[in-house]
C-alpha positions as CSV (number, residue, x, y, z in Angstrom):
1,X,4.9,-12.3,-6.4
2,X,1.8,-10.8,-6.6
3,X,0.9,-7.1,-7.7
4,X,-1.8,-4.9,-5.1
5,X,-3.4,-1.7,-5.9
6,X,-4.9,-0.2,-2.6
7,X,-7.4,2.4,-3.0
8,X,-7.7,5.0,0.0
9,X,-10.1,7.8,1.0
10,X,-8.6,11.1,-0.4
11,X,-5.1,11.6,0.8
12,X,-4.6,15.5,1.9
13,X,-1.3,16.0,1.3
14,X,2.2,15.0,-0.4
15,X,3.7,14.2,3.4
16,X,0.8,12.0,4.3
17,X,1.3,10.0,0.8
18,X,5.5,9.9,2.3
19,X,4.0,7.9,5.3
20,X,2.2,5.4,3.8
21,X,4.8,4.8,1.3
22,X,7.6,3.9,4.2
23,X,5.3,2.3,5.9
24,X,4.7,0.1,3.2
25,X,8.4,-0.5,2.2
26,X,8.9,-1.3,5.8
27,X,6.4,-4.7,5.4
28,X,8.4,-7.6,4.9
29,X,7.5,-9.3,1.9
30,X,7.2,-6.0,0.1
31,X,9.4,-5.5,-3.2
32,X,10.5,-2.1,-1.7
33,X,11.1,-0.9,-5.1
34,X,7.9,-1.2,-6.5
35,X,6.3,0.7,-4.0
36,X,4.4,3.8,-6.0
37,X,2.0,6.1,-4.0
38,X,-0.2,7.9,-6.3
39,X,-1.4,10.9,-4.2
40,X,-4.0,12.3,-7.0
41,X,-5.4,9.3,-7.5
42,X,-5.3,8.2,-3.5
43,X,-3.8,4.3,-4.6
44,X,-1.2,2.4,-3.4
45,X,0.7,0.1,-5.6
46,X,3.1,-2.5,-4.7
47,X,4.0,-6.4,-5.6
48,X,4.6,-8.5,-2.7
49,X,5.7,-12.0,-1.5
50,X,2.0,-13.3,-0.7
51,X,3.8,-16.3,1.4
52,X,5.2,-13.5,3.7
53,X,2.7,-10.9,3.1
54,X,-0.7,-10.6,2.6
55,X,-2.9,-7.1,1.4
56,X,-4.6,-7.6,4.4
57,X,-1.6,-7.1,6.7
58,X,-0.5,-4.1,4.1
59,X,-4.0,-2.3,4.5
60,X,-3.6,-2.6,8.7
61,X,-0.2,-0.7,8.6
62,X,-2.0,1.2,6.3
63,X,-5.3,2.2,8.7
64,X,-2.7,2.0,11.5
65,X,-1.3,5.5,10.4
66,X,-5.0,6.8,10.3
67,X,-6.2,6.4,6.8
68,X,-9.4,4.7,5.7
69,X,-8.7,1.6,2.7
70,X,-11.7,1.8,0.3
71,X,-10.8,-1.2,-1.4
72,X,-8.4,-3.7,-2.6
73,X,-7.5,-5.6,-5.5
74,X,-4.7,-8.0,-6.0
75,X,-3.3,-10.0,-9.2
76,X,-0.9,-12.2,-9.9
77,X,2.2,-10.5,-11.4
């Protein structure tokens, strides 16, 4: 497992944060429950299975929805 911190443009509002977190869950190879949305800091955290998963597929689903990824960073866990 790996841990990912996915930094976005600045998110508008609480429902728009709601999104991208079920989207994310919804990723196989996402540990569901470690899926934290941080709307006033406009990250994404989550640890993932990086031999089902990997941040690049998370920030498509991600600019899929209609949000811009500013960066990414990724660690092992």
């Amino acid at each position: 497992m790996k841990k990912a911190t996915i930094q976005l443009e600045t998110l508008t509002c609480p429902s728009c944060a709601q999104k991208i977190e079920n989207a994310t869950r919804s990723l196989t190879g996402v540990d569901k429950d470690s899926v934290k949305v941080l709307f006033n800091s406009s990250k994404v955290k989550f640890d993932f299975d990086d031999d089902k998963l990997s941040v690049e597929d998370a920030e498509k689903a991600i600019t899929a929805l209609g949000y811009e990824v500013v960066k990414s960073h990724v660690k092992a866990k």
